[in-house]
N, C-alpha and C positions, 0 to 999 in steps of 0.2 A: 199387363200385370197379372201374375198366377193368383190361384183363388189361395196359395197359403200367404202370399202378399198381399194381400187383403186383408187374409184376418188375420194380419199381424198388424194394421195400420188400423182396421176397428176396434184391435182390443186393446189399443191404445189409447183412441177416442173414447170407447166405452169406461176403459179406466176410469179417465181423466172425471168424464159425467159423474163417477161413482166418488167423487172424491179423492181420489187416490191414483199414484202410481206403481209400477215394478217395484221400484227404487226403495219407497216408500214402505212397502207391504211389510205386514210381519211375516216370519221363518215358519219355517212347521215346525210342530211340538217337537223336543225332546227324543230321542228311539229312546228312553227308559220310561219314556211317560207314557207312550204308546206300543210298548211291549205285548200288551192282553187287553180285550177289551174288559169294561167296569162287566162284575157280576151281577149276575143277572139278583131283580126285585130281594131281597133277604139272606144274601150270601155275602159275606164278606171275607175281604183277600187278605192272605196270611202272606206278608213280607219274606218267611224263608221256605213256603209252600216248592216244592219242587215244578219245574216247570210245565205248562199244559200240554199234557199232547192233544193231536189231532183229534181223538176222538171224543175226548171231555171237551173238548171246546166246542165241536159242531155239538154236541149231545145239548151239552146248558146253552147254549144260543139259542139253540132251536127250539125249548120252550119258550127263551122271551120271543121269538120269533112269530110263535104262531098268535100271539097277543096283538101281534103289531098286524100279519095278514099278508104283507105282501114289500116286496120291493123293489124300488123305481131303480130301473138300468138302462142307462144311456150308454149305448156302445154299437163299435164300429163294426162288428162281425157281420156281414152280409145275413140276412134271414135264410136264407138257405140252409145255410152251418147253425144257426142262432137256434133254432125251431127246436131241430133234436137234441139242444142240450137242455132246452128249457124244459123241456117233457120231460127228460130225465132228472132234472134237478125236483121238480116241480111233482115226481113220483116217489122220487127219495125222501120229499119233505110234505106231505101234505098239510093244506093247512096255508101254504108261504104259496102266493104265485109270484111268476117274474111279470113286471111290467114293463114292456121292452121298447124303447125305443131308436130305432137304427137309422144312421145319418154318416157319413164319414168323418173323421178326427174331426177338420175343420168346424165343419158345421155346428158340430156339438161343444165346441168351443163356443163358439157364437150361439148357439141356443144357453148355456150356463150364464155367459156374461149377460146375455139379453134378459134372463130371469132374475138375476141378480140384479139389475140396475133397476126391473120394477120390484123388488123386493121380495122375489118370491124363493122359494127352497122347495123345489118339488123332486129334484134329484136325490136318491141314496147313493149310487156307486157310478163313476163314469170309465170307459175303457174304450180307450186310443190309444194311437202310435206315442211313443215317450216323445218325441220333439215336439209335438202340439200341447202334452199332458204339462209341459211348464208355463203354460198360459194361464194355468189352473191353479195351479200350485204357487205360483210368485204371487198375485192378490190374495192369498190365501181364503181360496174357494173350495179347497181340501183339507182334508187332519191325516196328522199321520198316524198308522196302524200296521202293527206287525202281525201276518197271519203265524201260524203256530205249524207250518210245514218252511220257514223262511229259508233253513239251511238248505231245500231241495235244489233250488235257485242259484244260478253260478250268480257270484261278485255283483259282476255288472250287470247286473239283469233285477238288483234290489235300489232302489231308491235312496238317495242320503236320508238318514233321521227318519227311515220308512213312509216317505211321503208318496213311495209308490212300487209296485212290486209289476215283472213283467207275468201275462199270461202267455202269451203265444209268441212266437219267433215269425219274422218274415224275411229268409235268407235270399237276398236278392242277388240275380245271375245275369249277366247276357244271356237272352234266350236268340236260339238258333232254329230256321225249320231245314230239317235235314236235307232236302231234297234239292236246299240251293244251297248250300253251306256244307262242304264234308266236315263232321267231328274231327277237332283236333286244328283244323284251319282258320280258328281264332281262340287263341288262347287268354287275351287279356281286353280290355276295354280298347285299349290303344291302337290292336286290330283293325277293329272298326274302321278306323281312320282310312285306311284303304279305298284309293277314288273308284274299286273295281264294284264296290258295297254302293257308289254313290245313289241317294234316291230308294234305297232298300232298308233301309236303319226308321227304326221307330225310337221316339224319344217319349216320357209322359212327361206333359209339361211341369204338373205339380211333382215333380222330383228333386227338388232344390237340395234336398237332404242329401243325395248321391253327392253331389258338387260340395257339400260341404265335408260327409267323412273320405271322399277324395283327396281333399284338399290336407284334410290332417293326418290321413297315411299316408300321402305320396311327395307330399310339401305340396306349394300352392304355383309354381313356377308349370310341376309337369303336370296337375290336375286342372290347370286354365290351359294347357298346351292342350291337352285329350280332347278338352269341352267345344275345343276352337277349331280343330280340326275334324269331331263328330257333327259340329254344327256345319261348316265348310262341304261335308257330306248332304247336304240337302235332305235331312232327318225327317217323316214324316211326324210331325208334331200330334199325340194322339193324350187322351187320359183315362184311368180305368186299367188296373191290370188284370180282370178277367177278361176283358174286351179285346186289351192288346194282344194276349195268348193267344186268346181263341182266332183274329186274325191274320194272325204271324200262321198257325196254325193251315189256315185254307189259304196261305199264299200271298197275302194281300203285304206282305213283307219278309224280308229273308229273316231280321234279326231284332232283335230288341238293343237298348243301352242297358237296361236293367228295367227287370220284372221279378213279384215274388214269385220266389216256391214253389206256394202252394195254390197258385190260379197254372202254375205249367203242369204241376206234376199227375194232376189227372188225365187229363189229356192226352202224357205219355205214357202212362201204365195202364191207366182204365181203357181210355177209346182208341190207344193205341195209334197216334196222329204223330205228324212227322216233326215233332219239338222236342228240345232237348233243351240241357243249358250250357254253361262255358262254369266251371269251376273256376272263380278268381281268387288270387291272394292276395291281399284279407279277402274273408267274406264279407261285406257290407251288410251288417242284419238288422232291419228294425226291430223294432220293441214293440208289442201291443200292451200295453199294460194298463192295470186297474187301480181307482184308488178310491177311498171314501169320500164323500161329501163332506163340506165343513158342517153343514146344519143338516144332515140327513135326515127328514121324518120318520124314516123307519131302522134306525140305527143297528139294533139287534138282527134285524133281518138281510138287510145290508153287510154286515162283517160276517152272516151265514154263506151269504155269494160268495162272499171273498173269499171266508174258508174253504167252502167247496171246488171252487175255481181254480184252486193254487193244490188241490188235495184230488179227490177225488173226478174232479172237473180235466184235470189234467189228460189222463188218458182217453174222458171220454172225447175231448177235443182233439188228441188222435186218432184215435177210433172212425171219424169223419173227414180225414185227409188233412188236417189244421197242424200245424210243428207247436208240439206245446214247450214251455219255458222251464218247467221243470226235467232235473236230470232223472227221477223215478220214472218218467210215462217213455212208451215204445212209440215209436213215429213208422208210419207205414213205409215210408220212402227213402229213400239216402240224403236226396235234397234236402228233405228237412229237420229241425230239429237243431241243436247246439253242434257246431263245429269248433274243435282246436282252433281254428285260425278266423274266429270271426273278430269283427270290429263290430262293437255294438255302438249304435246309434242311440246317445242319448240325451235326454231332455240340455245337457248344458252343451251340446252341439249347435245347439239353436242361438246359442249368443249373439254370432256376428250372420245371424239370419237375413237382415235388412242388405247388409252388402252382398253374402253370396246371392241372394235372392236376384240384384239388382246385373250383378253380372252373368248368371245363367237366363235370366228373360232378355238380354241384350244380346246375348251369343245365339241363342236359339227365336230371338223375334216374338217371345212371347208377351203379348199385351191382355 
């Protein structure tokens, strides 16, 4: 069983303890209810006031912000990347620090629900991949909120009813080490299949999500044909896609099924190692996205992240090799960043979760 098959089976149990189901839960707010956040202490909103921009918004948050001191961030950005934004965020505002806490998607699912069941609300903002972020959002363990940069943001990269907006892209590729693989000698997933690869191919096993926007790009006939013939390849079963790069990288495999981005693209520009990736059509791109807490303690300072994250946050998140979600920020690399031809992965991909789940740890052995 994958560890996202899991915590799809405890946040069901956890539900249930809680009272409640999916099924059951209420909607997120309104997107005209959550258009702006409430003004700050003695300000009140004028119904035909022109819309906020960016800069009036972070400017008045930021005094209630420094009231409140700080805010709690659960999210999934590796510390590596996490550290120098927090410094920057954290010099642009003094006053606000980030209190960070870093887990992967999963995890932080299960840490919310596990809070939530004894009653507590310690989270302001959480930020994960959009297929876990509707674990969050169906109990209604988030509110929705529109930052005041939303339009930067393509379509599908904003949340229904603003219940969640993305930060970062992770444009996922076949990764290749050039050295056993010439460029250009696999062009698509289907490649792979190739018994000459047998034993050479990396699979991550928590990738369930690949097998499901396969399945809805390419019908489900030829994306259970791919999955059965990469598994038939004796795939080394691995998880971790800076692990897997970096592996792929010293040899220890010829090719990935899919990896992001941005754990390859350093590797190939900066230390200059022999990876690459395969350009697929669609891109298959996840979502990192962020969203408020239903009961955040620190409310004001919390929708300050957000604004900043989606505004200013953007580029510095390029700036560090990360592909951010907005179309205003420059991306170091080609790999990353919004592509014409991606297929975003998104939280209502997760529906029939429980079945792909069940046939991609069958095909590939995953227990």
């Amino acid at each position: 069983m994958s560890k996202l098959l899991v915590t799809g089976t405890l946040v069901l149990s956890l539900l249930s303890a809680c009272g409640g189901s999916p099924a059951a839960s209420p909607a997120p707010a309104p997107a005209a209810a959550a258009a702006s956040p409430a003004p700050a202490p003695g300000a009140a909103a004028s119904p035909s006031a022109a819309p906020e921009t960016v800069d009036a918004r972070i400017a008045r948050l930021y005094e209630a912000a420094k009231v409140e001191g700080k805010v709690a961030a659960y999210w999934s950005l590796n510390t590596q990347f996490a550290n120098p934004l927090i410094a920057k965020f954290q010099a642009r505002f003094p006053g606000v620090t980030i209190q960070h806490t870093r887990a992967a998607s999963q995890a932080l699912v299960l840490k919310v629900l596990t809070e939530k069941k004894a009653g507590q609300d310690f989270v302001d903002v959480v930020e994960m991949e959009a297929f876990d972020m509707s674990q969050l959002i169906t109990p209604g363990y988030t509110q929705a909120y529109r930052v005041a940069s939303f339009q930067d943001f393509p379509a599908a990269a904003r949340g229904a009813n603003d219940a969640w907006i993305a930060v970062r892209l992770n444009n996922d590729y076949p990764g290749f080490n050039t050295t056993k693989i010439k460029p250009g000698e696999v062009k698509t997933w289907k490649d792979l299949c190739d018994k000459k690869y047998e034993g050479h191919i990396a699979v991550d096993r928590d990738q369930v999500a690949i097998y499901s926007a396969l399945r809805k790009t390419l019908g489900e006939t030829e994306a259970k044909a791919i999955i059965t013939c990469i598994a038939a390849n004796k795939p080394q079963i691995r998880t971790g896609n800076t692990e897997m790069a970096g592996l792929m990288a010293a040899g220890e495999f010829w090719a990935t099924f899919s990896t992001h981005a941005p754990a390859m693209t350093p590797l190939k520009y900066e230390n200059k190692l022999p990876v690459d990736v395969v350009v697929t059509n669609p891109v298959l791109t996840y979502m990192q996205t962020i969203a408020l807490a239903s009961k955040a303690p620190h409310p004001n300072a919390a929708r300050l992240f957000m604004e900043w994250m989606t505004s200013e946050g953007q580029q510095a998140l390029a700036d560090i090799g990360q592909a951010p979600a907005s179309s205003r920020a420059k991306t170091k690399y080609p790999e990353l960043g919004a592509v014409a031809n991606a297929f975003y992965i998104t939280p209502e991909l997760a529906a029939d979760f429980g079945r792909d789940a069940e046939f991609w740890n069958t095909a590939f052995k995953v227990k």
